[in-house]
C-alpha positions as CSV (number, residue, x, y, z in Angstrom):
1,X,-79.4,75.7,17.4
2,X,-82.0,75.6,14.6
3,X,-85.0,78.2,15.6
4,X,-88.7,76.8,15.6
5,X,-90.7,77.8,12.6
6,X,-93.6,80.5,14.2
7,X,-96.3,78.0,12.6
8,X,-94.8,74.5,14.4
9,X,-94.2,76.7,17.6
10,X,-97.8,77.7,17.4
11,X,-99.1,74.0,16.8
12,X,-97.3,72.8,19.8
13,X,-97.4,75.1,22.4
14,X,-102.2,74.7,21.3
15,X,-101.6,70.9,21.8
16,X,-99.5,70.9,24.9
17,X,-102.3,73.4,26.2
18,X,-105.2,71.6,24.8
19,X,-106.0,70.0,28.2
20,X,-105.9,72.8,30.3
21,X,-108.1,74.9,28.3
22,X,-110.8,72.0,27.9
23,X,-110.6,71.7,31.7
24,X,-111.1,75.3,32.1
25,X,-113.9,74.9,29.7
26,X,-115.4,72.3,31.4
27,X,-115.5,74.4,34.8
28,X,-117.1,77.0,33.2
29,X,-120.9,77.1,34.8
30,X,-123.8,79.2,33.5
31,X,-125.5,81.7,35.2
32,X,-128.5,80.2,37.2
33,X,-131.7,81.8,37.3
34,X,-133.1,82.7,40.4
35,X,-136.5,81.2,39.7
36,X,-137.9,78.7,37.3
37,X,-141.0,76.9,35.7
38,X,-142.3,74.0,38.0
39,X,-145.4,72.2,38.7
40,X,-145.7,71.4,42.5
41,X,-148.6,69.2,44.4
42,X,-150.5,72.1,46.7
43,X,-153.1,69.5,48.1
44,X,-154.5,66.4,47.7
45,X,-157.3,64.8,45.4
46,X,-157.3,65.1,41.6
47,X,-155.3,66.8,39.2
48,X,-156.3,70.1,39.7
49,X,-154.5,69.7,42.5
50,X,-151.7,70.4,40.2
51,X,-150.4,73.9,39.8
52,X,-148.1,75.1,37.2
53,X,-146.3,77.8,38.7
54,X,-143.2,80.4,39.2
55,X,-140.7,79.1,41.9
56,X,-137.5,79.7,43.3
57,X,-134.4,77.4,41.8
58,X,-133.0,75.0,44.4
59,X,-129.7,75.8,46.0
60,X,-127.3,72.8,46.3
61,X,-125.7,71.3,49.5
62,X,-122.8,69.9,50.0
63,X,-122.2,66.8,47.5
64,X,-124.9,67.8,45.1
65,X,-125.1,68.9,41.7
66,X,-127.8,71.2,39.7
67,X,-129.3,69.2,36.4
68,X,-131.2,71.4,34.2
69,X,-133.8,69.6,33.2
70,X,-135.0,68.7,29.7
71,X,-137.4,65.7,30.4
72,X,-138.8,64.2,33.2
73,X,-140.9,60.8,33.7
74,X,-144.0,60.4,35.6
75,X,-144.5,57.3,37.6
76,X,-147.4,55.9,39.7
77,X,-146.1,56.8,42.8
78,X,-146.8,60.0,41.8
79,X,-150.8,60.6,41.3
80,X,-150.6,57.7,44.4
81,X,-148.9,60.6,46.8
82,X,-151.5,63.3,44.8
83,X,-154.6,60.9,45.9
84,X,-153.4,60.0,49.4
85,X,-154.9,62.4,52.1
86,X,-152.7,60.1,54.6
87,X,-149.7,60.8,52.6
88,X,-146.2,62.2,54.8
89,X,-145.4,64.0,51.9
90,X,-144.7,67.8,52.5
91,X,-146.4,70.0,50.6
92,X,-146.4,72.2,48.7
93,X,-144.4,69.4,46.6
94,X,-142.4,68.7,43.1
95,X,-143.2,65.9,42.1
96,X,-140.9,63.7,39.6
97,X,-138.2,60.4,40.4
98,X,-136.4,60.9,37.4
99,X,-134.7,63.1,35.2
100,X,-132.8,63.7,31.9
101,X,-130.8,67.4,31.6
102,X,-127.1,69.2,31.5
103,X,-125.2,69.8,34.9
104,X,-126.1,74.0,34.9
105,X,-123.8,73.9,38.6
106,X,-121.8,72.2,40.7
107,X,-121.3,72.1,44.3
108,X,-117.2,73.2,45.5
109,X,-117.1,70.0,47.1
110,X,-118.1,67.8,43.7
111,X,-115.1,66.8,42.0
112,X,-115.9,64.0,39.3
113,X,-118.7,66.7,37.3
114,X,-118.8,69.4,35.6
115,X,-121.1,72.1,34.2
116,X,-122.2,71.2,30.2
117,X,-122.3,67.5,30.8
118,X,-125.6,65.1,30.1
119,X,-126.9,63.2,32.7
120,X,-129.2,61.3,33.5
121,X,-130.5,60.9,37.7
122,X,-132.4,59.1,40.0
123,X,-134.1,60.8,42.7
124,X,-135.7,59.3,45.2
125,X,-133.0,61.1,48.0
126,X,-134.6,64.1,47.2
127,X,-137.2,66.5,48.8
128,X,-137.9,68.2,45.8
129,X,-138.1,66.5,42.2
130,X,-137.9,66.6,38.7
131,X,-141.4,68.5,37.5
132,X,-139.2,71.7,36.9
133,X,-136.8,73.6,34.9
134,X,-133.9,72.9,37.8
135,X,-133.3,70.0,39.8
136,X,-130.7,69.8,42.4
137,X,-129.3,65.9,42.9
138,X,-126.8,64.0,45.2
139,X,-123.7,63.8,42.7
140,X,-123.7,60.0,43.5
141,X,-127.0,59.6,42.0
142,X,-126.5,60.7,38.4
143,X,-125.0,58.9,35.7
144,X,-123.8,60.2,32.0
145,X,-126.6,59.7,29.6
146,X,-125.9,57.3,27.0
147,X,-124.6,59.4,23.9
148,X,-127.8,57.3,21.6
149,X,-130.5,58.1,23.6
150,X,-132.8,61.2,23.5
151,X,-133.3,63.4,26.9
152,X,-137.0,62.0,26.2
153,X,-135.0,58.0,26.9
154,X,-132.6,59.2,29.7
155,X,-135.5,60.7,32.0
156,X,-137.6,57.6,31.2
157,X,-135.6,54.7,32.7
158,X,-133.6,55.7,36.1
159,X,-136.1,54.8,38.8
160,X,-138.1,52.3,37.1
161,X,-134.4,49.9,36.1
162,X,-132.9,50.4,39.5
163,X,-136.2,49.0,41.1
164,X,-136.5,46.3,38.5
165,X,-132.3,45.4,38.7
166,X,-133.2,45.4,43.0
167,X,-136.0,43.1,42.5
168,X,-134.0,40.8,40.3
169,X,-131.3,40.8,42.7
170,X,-133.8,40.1,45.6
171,X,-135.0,37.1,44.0
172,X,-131.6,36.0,42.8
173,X,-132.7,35.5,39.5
174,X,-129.8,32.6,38.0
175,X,-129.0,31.5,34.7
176,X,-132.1,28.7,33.0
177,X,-134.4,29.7,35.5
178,X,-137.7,30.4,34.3
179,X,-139.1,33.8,35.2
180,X,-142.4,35.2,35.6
181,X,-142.9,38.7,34.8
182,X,-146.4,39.8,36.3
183,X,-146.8,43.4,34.4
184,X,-144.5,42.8,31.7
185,X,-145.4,45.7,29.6
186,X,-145.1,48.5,32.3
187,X,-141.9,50.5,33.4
188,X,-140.7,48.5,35.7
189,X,-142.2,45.3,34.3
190,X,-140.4,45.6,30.9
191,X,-136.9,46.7,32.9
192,X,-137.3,43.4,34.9
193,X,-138.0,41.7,32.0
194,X,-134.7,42.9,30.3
195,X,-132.7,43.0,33.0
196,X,-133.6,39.0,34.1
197,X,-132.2,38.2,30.1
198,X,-128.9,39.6,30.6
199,X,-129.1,37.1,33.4
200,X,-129.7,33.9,30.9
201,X,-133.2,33.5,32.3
202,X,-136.1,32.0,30.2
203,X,-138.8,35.1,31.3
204,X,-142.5,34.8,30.9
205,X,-144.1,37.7,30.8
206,X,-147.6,38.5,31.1
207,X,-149.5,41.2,29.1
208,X,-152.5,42.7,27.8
209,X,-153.8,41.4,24.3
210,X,-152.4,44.2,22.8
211,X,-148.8,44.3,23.9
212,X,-148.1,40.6,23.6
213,X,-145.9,41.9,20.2
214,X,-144.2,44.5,22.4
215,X,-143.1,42.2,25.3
216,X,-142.0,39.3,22.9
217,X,-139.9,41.8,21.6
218,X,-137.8,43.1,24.3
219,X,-136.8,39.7,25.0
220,X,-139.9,37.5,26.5
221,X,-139.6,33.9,25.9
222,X,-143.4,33.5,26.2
223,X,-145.9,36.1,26.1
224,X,-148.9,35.3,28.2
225,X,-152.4,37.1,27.9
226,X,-153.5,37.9,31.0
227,X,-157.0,38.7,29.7
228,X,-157.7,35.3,28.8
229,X,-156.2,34.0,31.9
230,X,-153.5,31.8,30.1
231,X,-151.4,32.0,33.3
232,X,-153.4,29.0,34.8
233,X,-151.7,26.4,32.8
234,X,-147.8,27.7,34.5
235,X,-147.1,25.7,37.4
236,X,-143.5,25.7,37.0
237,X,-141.7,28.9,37.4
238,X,-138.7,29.3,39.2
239,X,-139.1,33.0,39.9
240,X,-142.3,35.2,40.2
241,X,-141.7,39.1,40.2
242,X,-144.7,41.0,40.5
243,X,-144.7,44.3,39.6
244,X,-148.9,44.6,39.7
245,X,-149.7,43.6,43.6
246,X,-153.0,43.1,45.2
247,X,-154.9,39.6,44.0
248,X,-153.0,39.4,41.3
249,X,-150.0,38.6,43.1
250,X,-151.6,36.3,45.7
251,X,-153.3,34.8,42.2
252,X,-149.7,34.6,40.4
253,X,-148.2,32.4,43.2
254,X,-150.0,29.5,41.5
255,X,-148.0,30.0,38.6
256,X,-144.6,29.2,40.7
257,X,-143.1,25.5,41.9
258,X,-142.8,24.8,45.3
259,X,-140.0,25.8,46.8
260,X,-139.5,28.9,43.9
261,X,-139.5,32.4,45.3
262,X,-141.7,35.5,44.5
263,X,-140.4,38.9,44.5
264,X,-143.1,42.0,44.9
265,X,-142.1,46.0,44.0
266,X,-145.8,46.9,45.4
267,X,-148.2,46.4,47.3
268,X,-148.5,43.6,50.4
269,X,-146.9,40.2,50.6
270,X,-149.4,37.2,51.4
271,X,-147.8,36.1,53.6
272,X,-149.9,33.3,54.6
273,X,-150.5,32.3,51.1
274,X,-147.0,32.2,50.1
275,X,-146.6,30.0,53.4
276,X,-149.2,27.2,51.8
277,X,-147.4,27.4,48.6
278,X,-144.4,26.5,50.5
279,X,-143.2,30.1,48.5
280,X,-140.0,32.0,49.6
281,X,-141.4,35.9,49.2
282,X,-140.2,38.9,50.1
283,X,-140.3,43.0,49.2
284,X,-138.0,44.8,47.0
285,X,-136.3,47.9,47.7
286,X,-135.7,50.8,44.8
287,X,-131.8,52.4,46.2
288,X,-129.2,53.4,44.1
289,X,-126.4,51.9,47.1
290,X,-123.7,50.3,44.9
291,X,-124.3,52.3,42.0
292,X,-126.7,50.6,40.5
293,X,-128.0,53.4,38.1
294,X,-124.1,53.4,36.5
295,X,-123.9,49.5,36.0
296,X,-127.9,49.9,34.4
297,X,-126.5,52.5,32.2
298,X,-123.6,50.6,31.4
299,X,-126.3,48.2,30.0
300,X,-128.2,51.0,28.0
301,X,-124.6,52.1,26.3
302,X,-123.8,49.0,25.0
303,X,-127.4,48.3,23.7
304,X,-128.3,45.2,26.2
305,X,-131.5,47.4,27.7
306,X,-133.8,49.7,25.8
307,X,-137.0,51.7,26.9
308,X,-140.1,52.3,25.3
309,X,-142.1,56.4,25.7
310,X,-145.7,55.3,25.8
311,X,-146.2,58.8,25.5
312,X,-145.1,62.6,26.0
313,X,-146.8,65.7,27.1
314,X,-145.3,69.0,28.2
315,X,-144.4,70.4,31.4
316,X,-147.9,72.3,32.2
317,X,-149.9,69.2,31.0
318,X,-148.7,67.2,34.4
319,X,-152.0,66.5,34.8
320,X,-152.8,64.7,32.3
321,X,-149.9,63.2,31.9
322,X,-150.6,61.5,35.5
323,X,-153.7,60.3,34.2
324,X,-152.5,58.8,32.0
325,X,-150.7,57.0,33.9
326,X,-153.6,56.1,36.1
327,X,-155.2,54.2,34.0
328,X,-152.7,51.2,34.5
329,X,-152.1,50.4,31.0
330,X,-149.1,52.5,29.4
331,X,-146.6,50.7,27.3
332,X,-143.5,51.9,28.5
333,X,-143.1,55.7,30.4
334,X,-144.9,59.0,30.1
335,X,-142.3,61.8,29.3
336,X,-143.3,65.5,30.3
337,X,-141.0,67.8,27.7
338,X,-139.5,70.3,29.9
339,X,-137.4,71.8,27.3
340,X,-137.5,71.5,23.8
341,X,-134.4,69.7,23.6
342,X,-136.2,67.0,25.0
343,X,-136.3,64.5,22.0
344,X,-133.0,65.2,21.1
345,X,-129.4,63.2,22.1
């Protein structure tokens, strides 16, 4: 029998072990710090309400993993938990819905991650959120972050594209039906917006004089100025989904035909008014059931979605990051950098 060469031998015996030692690799977890940065609600009213502070790192339950965090996204829920005195919330409180980091730990029960991988999560199961160094998340609730987008992109779009894809499937949003986008500039605006295109519909989408440009180019078929109150020649939409709420919904449902339907993400339904416009309306939910955050990521893979940082700030800024937010007209999300791998893929 002719003997191995020592150099062949050695090839072989590295490939034929390659995937054990890359599994062994990828179970390799780094050692967790008992505490970490985090800015947590303490009371409610303003931003000084807002304390950057020293805390302990979460420890997971059963099905969860631990994402350390290198960007998070403020939304307008929020400054609106900060502001409201009547608000269940617990306090002290994390604030943050979604997240952008590496899996630092993994619960014994979680089988389909592992420690070093890039995620992105949604997290609206959560007590705690994303407003920290160290965020612990139901493993069904994270998704692998896109290998083209930045941290900065991954923590920007989980909450606000499951709530837009829910609204879109609440109002059933078919193929040549025209579309009406009330907020189309804003985070969950411009998702819907998207997300109703890769449904063939012809979307209008109202806007702000300034991000008329912006919205015609993530897809809108017609931009409408809302400032000039162009939305009272439409009388013909199929579809209303209002991500603005208030008059401006009840004021929208003159845009849509009789018999159309109106979807809302905030705010209350007129109900009587949609009755008189002989309107089919009802409330979307924001849940991750079905998977919804891998199919939307799915989408942002292959290039079909995109999301727009209307600004970034870092971690101890919270504050002003929230106002920011406040003010009701950012294009796109707010990022707080929580590390400073945030911009990075």
């Amino acid at each position: 029998m002719t003997a191995v060469p020592p150099r062949i031998f050695a090839l072989l015996f590295s490939v034929l072990h390659w995937p054990l030692v890359l599994a062994g690799t990828a179970a390799e977890c780094p050692v967790v710090p008992a505490t970490m940065r985090a800015v947590r609600l303490v009371g409610h009213g303003g931003p000084e309400q807002l304390k950057f502070e020293s805390v302990a790192v979460p420890t997971l339950k059963a099905g969860e993993v631990l994402v350390r965090v290198s960007a998070a996204s403020v939304n307008p829920v929020d400054w609106k938990i900060r502001e409201n005195a009547s608000s269940t919330t617990q306090l002290p409180w994390i604030p943050g819905g979604d997240a952008a980091g590496v899996i630092a730990a993994v619960h014994k029960d979680v089988r389909d991650w592992h420690c070093g991988e890039a995620v992105v999560a949604y997290l609206d199961n959560v007590p705690q959120g994303s407003y920290a160094e160290f965020v612990a998340v139901p493993a069904a609730d994270v998704a692998r972050k896109p290998a083209a987008l930045t941290f900065r992109e991954g923590a920007a779009y989980p909450l606000v594209a499951v709530t837009a894809w829910q609204a879109v499937e609440a109002a059933r949003v078919a193929k040549g039906e025209r579309v009406l986008i009330q907020g189309g500039s804003g985070g969950v605006g411009s998702m819907a917006l998207q997300i109703a295109k890769t449904r063939g519909a012809y979307v209008i989408a109202t806007a702000s004089s300034s991000n008329l440009d912006y919205v015609r180019s993530i897809g809108a078929d017609l931009a409408v100025d809302y400032t000039k109150n162009e939305l009272e020649s439409i009388h013909d939409a199929d579809v209303l989904i209002d991500t603005v709420g208030g008059e401006t919904l009840k004021e929208s449902l003159g845009a849509v035909r009789r018999g159309g339907r109106a979807v809302t993400v905030t705010g209350r339904l007129p109900g009587d008014a949609c009755a008189t416009a002989g309107i089919a309306c009802a409330k979307a939910g924001s849940n991750n059931e079905g998977n919804v955050l891998g199919q939307i990521t799915d989408l942002f893979a292959h290039g079909k979605l995109r999301i727009n940082i209307d600004s970034t700030f870092p971690l101890e800024q919270a504050g002003a990051a929230q106002e920011r937010s406040r003010t009701g007209h950012p294009r796109g999300k707010i990022i707080l950098d929580v590390r400073a791998d945030a911009g990075q893929q």
